[in-house]
C-alpha positions in Angstrom: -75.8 -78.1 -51.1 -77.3 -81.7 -50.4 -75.3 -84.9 -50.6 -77.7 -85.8 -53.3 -77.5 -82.7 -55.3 -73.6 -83.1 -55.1 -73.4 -86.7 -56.6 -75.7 -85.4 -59.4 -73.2 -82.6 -60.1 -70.2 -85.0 -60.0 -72.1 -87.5 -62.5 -73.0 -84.3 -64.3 -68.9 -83.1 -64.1 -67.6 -86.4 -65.1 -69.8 -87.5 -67.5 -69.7 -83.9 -69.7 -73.4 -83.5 -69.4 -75.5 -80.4 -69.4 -75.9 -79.0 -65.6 -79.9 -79.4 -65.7 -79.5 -83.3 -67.1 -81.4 -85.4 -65.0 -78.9 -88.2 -64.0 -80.7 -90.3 -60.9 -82.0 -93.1 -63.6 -78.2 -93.7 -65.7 -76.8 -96.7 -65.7 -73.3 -97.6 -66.8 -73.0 -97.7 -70.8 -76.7 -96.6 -71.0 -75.5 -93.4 -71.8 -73.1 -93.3 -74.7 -70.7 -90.8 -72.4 -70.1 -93.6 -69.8 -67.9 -96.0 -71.2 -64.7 -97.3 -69.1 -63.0 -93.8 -69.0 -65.7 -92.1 -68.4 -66.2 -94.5 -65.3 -63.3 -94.0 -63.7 -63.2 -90.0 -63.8 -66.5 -91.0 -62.3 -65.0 -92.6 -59.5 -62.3 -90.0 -59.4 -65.1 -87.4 -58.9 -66.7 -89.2 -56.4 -63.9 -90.0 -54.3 -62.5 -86.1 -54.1 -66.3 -84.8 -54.0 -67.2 -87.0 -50.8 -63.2 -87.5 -49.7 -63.3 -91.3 -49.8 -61.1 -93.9 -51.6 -63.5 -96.4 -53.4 -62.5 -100.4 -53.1 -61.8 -102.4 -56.6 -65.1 -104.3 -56.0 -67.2 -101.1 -55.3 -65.3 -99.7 -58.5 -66.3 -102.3 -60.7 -70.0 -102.7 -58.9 -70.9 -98.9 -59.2 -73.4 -99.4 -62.3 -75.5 -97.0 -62.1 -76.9 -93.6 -60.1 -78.5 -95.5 -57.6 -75.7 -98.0 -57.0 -73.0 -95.1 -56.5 -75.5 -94.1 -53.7 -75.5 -96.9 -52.1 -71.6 -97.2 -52.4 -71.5 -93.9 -50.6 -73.2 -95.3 -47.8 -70.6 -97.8 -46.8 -68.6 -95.0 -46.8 -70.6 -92.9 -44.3 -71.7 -90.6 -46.8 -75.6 -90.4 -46.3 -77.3 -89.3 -49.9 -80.5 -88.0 -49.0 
């Protein structure tokens, strides 16, 4: 499985969306299911998905899909 298709499934996991929702366009509080809860079980996800520990400031940046991408990659994870 792709690094991409993996951060889709963790948006999909954490966010309680259907497994064929498209996810690479949400934003944060776009979508009624991400609120500030939500977010963090987000960030959770992410973390043991990709086994990284997410600063405060890339916590409280990650706003959306593409953002959590480009998180990832100041982690080393390449999302392709």
């Amino acid at each position: 499985m792709s690094e991409l298709q993996r951060l889709r499934d963790a948006f999909r996991t954490a966010l309680d969306l259907p497994a064929d929702a498209p996810v690479d366009d949400l934003r944060y509080q776009d979508n009624e299911k991400w609120d500030s809860l939500a977010h963090m079980s987000l960030v959770a996800a992410i973390e043991d998905e990709f086994s990284v520990m997410i600063d405060t400031d890339d916590v409280i940046n990650m706003s959306s899909f593409d953002e959590a991408v480009r998180i990832l990659g100041k982690y080393g994870v390449d999302v392709k």
